[in-house]
C-alpha positions in Angstrom: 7.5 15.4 19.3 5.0 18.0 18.5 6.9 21.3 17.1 6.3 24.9 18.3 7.1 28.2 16.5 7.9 31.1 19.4 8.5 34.7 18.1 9.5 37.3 20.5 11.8 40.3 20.0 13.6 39.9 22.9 16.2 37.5 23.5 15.9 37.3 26.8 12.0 35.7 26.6 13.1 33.3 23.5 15.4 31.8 26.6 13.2 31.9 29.3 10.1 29.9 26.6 13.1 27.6 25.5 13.8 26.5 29.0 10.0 25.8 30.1 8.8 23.9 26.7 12.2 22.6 25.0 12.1 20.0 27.1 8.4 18.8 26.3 8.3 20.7 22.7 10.8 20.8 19.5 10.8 24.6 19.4 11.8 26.8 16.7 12.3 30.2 17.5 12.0 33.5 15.8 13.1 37.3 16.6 10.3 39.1 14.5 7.1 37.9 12.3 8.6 38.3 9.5 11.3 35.7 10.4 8.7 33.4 11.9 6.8 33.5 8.9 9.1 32.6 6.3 9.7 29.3 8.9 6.4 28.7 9.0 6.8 28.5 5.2 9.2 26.2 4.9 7.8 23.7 7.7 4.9 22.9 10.0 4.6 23.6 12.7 1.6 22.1 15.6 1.3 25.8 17.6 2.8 28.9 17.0 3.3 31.5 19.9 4.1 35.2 19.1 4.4 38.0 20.9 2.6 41.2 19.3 5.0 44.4 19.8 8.2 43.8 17.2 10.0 44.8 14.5 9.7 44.4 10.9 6.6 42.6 11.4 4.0 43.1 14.5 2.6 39.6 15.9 -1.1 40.8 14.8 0.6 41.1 11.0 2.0 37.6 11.6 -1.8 36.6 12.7 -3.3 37.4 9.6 -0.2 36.1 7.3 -0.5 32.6 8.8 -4.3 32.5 8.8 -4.3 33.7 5.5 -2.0 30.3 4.6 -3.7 26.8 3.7 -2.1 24.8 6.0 -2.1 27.6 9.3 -6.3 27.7 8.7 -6.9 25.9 11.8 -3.6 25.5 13.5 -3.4 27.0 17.2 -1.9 30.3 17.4 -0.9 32.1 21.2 -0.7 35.6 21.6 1.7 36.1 24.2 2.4 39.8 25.5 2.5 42.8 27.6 -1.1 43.6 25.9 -3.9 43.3 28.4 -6.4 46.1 27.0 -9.9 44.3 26.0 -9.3 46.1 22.4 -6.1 44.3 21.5 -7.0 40.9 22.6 -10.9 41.9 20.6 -8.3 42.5 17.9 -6.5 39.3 17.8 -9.8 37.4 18.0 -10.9 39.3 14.5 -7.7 37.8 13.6 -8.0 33.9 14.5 -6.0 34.3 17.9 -6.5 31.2 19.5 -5.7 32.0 22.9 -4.1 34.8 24.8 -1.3 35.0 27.8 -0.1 38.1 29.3 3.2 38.7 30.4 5.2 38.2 32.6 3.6 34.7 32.9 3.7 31.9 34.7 5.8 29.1 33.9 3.9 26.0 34.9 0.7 27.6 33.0 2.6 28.1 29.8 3.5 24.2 30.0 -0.6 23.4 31.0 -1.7 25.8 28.3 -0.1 24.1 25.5 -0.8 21.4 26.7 -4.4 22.1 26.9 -3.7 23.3 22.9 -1.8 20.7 21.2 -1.6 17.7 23.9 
């Protein structure tokens, strides 16, 4: 089973992502960057999926973290957030965003994005 990191702030979107890809996804979750990175640290993980505005560390500081790590070079990352401005997602790009999915989103698209992503 292919393993997914999801960080989001708040609790209430860490359930929503477990119910729609716990079922297809092992999925570790995370309530800020910094917490997602230090998992990222200690195993691998086949996509990770942040959100961008939280605490202690922002998803665009989490971005450049993991990109900056040997094995998170080329490993899919998802921005998903309340972000829609051309700037931000321009942003994330700089930083090796793979992809980008606004909020609130769509359940079913989640599921065929990752799909598309990791298989």
């Amino acid at each position: 089973m292919k393993k997914v990191l999801y960080t989001d702030d708040a609790h209430s979107l860490r359930q929503l992502v477990e119910m729609v890809l716990g079922k297809h996804y092992a999925l570790t979750l995370a309530e800020n960057g910094q917490q997602a990175l230090e998992k990222a640290q200690q195993e691998n993980f086949d996509l990770v999926i942040s959100d961008i505005n939280m605490p202690v560390m922002n998803g665009f500081e989490l971005l450049a973290a993991l990109r900056g790590l040997d094995n998170y070079k080329f490993t899919p990352i998802l921005m998903l957030t309340t972000e829609a401005s051309a700037e931000m997602k321009e942003q994330g790009k700089q930083l090796g965003a793979t992809g980008w999915i606004i909020k609130p989103f769509d359940p079913d698209k989640l599921v065929k994005t990752v799909e598309r992503v990791i298989g």
